[in-house]
MIVEXBA-605431 format. One line per field, with one value per residue (C-alpha): residue number from 0; x, y, z. Coordinates in Angstrom, 1 decimal. Layout:
<atoms>
i [NUM	...]
c1 [X	...]
c2 [Y	...]
c3 [Z	...]
</atoms>
This chain:
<atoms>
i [0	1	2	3	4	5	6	7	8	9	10	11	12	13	14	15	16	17	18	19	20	21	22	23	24	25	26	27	28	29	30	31	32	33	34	35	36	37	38	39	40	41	42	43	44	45	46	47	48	49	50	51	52	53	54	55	56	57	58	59	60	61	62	63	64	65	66	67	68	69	70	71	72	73	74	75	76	77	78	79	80]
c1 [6.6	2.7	1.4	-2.2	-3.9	-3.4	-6.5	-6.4	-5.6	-4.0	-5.7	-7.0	-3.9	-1.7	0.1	0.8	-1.2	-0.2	1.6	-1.2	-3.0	-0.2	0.2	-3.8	-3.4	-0.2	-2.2	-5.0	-2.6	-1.4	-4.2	-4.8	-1.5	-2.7	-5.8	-4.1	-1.1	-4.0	-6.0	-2.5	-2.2	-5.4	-5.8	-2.0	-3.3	-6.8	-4.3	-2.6	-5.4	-6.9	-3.6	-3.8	-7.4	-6.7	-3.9	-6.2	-8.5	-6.5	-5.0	-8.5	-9.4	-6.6	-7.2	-10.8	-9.4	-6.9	-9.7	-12.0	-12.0	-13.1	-9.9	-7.6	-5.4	-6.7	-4.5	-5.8	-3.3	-5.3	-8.8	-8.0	-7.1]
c2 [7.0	7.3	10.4	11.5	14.3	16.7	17.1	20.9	23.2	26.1	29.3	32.2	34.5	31.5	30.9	27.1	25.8	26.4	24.0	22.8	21.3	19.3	18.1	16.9	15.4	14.0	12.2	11.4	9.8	7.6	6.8	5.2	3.6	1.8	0.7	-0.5	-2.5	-3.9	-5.3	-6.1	-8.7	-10.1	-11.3	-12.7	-14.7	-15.9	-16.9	-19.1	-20.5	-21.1	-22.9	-25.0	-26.3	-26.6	-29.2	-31.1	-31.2	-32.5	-35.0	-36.3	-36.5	-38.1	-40.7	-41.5	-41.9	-44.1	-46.1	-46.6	-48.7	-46.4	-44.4	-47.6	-48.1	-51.3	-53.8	-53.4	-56.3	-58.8	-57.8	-58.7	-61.9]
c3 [0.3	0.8	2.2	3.3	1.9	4.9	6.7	7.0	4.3	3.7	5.1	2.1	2.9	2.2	5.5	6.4	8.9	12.7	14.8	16.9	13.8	12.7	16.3	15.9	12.3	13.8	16.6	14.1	11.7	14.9	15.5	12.2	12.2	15.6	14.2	10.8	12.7	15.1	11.7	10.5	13.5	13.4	9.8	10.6	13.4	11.7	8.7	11.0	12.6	9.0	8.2	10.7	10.4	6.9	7.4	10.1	7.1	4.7	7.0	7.7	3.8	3.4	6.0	4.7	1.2	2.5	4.1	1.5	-1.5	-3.8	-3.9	-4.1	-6.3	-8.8	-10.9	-14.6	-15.5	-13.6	-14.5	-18.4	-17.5]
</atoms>
């Protein structure tokens, strides 16, 4: 599992830091948990949205190669005659 560096440190006599500062780098780390699941959810939805237009895009491509001669298909049988 992934832990952050703590964001206090220990004090010079060596005792762990006090329970109010773990409650703040507990709110802190929240905090960026929030922010992370909030990015999280919008690159998920632009992905989708990309997704979409890029099927709209394809669809049209493939409608104006459909339409035009230049991407049709030719007969190489009848041209040697």
């Amino acid at each position: 599992m992934w832990r952050r560096k703590s964001y206090f440190q220990e004090s010079d006599s060596g005792s762990t830091v006090s329970d109010s500062k773990l409650d703040c780098e507990q709110v802190m780390m929240n905090a960026d948990m929030e922010e992370l699941s909030a990015r999280v959810d919008a690159v998920k939805e632009e992905n989708l949205k990309l997704k979409s237009e890029n099927q709209v895009l394809g669809q049209y491509i493939e409608n104006l190669m459909s339409a035009s001669s230049v991407f049709q298909t030719t007969d190489t049988k009848s041209k040697r005659k």
